[in-house]
PLY file of the C-alpha trace (Angstrom):
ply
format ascii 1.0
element vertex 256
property float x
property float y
property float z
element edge 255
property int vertex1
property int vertex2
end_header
0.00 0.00 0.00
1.97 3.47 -1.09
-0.89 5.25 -0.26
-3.33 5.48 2.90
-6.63 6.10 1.88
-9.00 8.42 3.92
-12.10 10.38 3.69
-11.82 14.16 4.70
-14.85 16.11 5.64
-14.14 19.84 3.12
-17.63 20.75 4.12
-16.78 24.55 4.37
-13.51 24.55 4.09
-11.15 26.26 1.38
-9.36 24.52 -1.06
-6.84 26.23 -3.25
-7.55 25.64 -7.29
-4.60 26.84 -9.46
-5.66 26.86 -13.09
-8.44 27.22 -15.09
-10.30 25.03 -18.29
-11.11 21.78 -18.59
-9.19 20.29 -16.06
-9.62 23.06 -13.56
-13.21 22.90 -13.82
-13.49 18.98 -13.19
-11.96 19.19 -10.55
-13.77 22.39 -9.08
-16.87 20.81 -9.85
-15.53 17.46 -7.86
-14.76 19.55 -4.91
-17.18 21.75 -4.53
-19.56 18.55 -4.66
-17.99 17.71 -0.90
-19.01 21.33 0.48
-16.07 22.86 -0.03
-15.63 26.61 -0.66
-13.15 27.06 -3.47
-10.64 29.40 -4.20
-7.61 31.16 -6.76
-5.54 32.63 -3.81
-2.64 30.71 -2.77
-2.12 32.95 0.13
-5.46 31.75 1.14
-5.55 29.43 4.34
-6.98 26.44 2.85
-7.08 22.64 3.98
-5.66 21.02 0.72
-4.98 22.97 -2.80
-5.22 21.63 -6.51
-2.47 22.78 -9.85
-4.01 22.32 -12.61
-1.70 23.35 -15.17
-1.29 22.43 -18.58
2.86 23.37 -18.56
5.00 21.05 -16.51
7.70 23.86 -15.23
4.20 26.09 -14.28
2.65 23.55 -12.54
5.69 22.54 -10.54
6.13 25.63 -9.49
2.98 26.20 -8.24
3.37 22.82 -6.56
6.75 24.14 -4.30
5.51 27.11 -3.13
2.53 25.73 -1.59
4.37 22.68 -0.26
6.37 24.88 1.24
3.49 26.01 3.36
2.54 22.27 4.13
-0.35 22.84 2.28
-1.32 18.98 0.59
-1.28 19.28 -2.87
-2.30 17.36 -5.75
-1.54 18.65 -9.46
-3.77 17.23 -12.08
-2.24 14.54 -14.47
1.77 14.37 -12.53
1.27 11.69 -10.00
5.19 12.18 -8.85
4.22 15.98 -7.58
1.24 14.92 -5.67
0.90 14.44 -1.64
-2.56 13.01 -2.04
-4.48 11.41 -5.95
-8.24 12.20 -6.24
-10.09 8.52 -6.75
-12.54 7.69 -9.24
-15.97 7.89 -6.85
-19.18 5.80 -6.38
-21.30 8.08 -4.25
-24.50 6.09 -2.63
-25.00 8.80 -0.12
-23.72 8.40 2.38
-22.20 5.26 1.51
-18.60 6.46 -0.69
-16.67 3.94 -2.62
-13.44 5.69 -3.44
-10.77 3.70 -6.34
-7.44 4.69 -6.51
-4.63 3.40 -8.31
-1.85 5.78 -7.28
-1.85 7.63 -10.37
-0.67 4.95 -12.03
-4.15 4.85 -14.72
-6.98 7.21 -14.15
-8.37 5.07 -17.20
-8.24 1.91 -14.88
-9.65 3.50 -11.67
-12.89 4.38 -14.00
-13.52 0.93 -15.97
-13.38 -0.20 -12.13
-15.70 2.56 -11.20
-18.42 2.16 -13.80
-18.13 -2.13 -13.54
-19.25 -1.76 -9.84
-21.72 1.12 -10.34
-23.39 -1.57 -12.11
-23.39 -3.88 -8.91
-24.48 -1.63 -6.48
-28.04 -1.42 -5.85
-29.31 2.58 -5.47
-30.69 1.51 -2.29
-27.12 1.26 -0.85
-27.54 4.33 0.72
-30.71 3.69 2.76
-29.55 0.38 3.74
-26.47 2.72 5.63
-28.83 5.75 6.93
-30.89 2.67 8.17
-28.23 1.42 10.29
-27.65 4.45 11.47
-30.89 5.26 12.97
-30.81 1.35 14.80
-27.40 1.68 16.17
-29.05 2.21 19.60
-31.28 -0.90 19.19
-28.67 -2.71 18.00
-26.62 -2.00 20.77
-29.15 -2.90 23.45
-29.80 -6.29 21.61
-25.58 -6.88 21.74
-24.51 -5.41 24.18
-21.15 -7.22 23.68
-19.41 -5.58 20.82
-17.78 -8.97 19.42
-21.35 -10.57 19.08
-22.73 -7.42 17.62
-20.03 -7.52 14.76
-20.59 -11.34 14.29
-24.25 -10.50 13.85
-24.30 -7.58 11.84
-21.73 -9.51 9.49
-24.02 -12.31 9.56
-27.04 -9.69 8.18
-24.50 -8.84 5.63
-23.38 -11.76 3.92
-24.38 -12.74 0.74
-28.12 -13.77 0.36
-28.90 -12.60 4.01
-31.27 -10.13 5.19
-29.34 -7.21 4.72
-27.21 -8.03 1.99
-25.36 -5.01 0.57
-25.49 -6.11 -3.08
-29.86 -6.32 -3.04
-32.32 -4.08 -3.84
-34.18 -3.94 -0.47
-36.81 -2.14 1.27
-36.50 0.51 3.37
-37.91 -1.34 6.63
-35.06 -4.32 6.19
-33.56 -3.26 9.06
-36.54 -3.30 11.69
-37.93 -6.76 9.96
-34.06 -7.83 10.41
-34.28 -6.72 14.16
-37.76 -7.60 14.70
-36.59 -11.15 13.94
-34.01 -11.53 16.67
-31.46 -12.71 15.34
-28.61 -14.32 17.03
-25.63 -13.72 15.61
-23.53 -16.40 14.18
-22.24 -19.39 16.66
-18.48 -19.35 17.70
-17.19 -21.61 14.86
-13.86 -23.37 14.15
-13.70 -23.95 10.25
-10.49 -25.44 8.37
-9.34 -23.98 5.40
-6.72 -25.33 3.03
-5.11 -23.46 0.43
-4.49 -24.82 -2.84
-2.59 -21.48 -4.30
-0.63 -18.96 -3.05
-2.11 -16.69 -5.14
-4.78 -14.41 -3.11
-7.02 -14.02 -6.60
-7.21 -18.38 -6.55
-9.36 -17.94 -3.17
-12.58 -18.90 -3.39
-15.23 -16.13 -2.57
-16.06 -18.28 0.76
-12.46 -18.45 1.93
-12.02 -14.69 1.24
-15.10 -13.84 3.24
-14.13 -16.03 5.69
-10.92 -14.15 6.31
-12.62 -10.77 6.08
-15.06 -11.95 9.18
-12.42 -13.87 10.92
-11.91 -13.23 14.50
-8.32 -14.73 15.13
-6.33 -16.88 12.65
-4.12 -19.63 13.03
-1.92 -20.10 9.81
1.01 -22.42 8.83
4.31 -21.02 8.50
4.11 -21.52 4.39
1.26 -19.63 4.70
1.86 -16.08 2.42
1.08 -12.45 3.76
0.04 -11.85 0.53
-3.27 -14.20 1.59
-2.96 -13.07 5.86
-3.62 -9.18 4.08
-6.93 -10.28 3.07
-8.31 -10.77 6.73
-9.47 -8.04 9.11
-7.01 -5.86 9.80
-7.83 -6.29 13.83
-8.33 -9.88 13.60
-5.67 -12.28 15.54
-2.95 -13.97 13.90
-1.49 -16.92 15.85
0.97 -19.69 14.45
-0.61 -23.12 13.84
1.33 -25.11 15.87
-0.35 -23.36 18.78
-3.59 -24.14 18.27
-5.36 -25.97 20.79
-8.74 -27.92 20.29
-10.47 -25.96 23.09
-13.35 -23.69 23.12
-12.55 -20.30 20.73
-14.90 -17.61 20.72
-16.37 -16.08 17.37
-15.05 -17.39 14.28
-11.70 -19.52 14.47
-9.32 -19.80 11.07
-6.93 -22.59 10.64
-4.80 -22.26 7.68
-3.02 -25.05 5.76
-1.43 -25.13 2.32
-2.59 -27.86 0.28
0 1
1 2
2 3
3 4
4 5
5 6
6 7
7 8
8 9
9 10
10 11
11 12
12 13
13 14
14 15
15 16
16 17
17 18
18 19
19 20
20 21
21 22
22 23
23 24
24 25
25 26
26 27
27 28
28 29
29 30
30 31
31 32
32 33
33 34
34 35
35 36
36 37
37 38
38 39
39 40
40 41
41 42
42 43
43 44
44 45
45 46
46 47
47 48
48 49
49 50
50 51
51 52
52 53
53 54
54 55
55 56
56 57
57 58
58 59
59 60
60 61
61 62
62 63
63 64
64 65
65 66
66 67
67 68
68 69
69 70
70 71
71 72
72 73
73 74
74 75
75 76
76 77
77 78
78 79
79 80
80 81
81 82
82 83
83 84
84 85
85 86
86 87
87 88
88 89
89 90
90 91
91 92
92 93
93 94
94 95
95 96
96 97
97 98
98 99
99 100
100 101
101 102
102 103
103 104
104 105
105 106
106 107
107 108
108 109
109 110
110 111
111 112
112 113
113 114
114 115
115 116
116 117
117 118
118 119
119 120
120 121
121 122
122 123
123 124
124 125
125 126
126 127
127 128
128 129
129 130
130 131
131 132
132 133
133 134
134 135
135 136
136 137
137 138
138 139
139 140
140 141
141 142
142 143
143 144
144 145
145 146
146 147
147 148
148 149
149 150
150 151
151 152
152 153
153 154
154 155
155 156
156 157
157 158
158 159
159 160
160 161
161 162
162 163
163 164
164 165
165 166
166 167
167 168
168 169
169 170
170 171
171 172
172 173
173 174
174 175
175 176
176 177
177 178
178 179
179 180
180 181
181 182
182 183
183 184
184 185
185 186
186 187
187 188
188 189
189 190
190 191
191 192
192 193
193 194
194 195
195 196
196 197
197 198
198 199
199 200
200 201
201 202
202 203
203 204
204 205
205 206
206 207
207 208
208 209
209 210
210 211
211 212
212 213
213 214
214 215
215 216
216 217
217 218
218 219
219 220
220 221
221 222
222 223
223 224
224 225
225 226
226 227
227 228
228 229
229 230
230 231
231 232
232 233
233 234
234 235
235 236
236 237
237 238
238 239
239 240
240 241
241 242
242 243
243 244
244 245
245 246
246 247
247 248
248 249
249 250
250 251
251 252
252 253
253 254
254 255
């Protein structure tokens, strides 16, 4: 990962925007679509600021004297002057999906943007605002924060009440909590690689590691696959895994 990716709330805020035309007004409009107030002064105090300049020396001047002021900057099309890339954007208010490639393609980030603006139901956003409004009641039916995660991932897995990927109704949600549900059992579940190649995972085996709670993985085992799993889940070697009682869901890793 070169980059860490984060969301930044611009909602009245200034941004600097150095340049004018085509590319200048993309990205004005782009901005200005988060709330933020934009503006030509580079004297300005101003959160982040944008070059975008069609001439390279221009534009990299423009780029040092507002580093200098540890202003972030990002200048349109030059990927080696910028502190932070703008991502191609799926916007399901409030419900972001942000694609970056590092400026390597904008092209890329955009076939990737308009294959999963075809997956995404426009009900996305509800489904969040939804979730939103129960986060007391789902709090006072888990109190415990580890079986609230295990059940709202349970809600959210493929097929299941509150799967992300369906077209649902607004009252999911209260029909999802109005059914009690329990969560998913503490679980132990084997999983043996035959690749070590993270694309050769099945799509149960990925999920699996995106929901896991702790993992216990061989040695041969690659990081390349261990990346795949919750960032907060536990990793453990293999060989110390014993056969007692685990709480939430339990990994162990074997290649084939």
């Amino acid at each position: 990962m070169n980059q860490f990716p984060i969301f930044v709330n611009l909602r009245g805020r200034k941004v600097i925007l150095i340049g004018s035309g085509e590319m200048a007004d993309a990205k004005r409009r782009l901005y200005e679509r988060a709330g933020a107030i934009i503006t030509d002064d580079e004297q300005a105090e101003a959160a982040l600021a944008v070059v975008a300049l069609e001439h390279d020396d221009e534009a990299e001047m423009a780029a040092k004297h507002l580093k200098k002021r540890d202003i972030l900057v990002n200048v349109v099309d030059r990927p080696d002057l910028c502190d932070f890339t703008t991502p191609a954007i799926i916007d399901r208010h409030p419900v972001l999906i942000a694609i970056g490639t590092g400026g390597a393609s904008a092209g890329l980030a955009k076939a990737l943007r308009q294959r999963l603006e075809r997956l995404l139901p426009d009900s996305l956003g509800s489904l969040a605002e939804n979730l939103l409004a129960a986060r007391g009641r789902i709090r006072r039916q888990w109190p415990d924060s580890a079986h609230r995660r295990r059940a709202i991932d349970a809600a959210l897995d493929p097929g299941a009440m509150l799967d992300p990927f369906a077209d649902r109704r607004d009252d999911a949600v209260d029909d999802w909590l109005a059914n009690k549900p329990s969560g998913t059992a503490d679980q132990v579940i084997e999983i043996d690689l035959a690749s070590t190649d993270p694309d050769e995972m099945t799509i149960r085996q990925a999920r699996l590691l995106g929901q896991s709670d702790r993992i216990f993985a061989d040695s041969d085992v690659p990081e390349a696959i261990l990346k795949r799993a919750r960032a907060d889940a536990q990793r453990i070697d293999l060989d110390a895994y014993q056969p007692d009682k685990q709480d939430g869901l339990t990994l162990l890793i074997r290649m084939k």
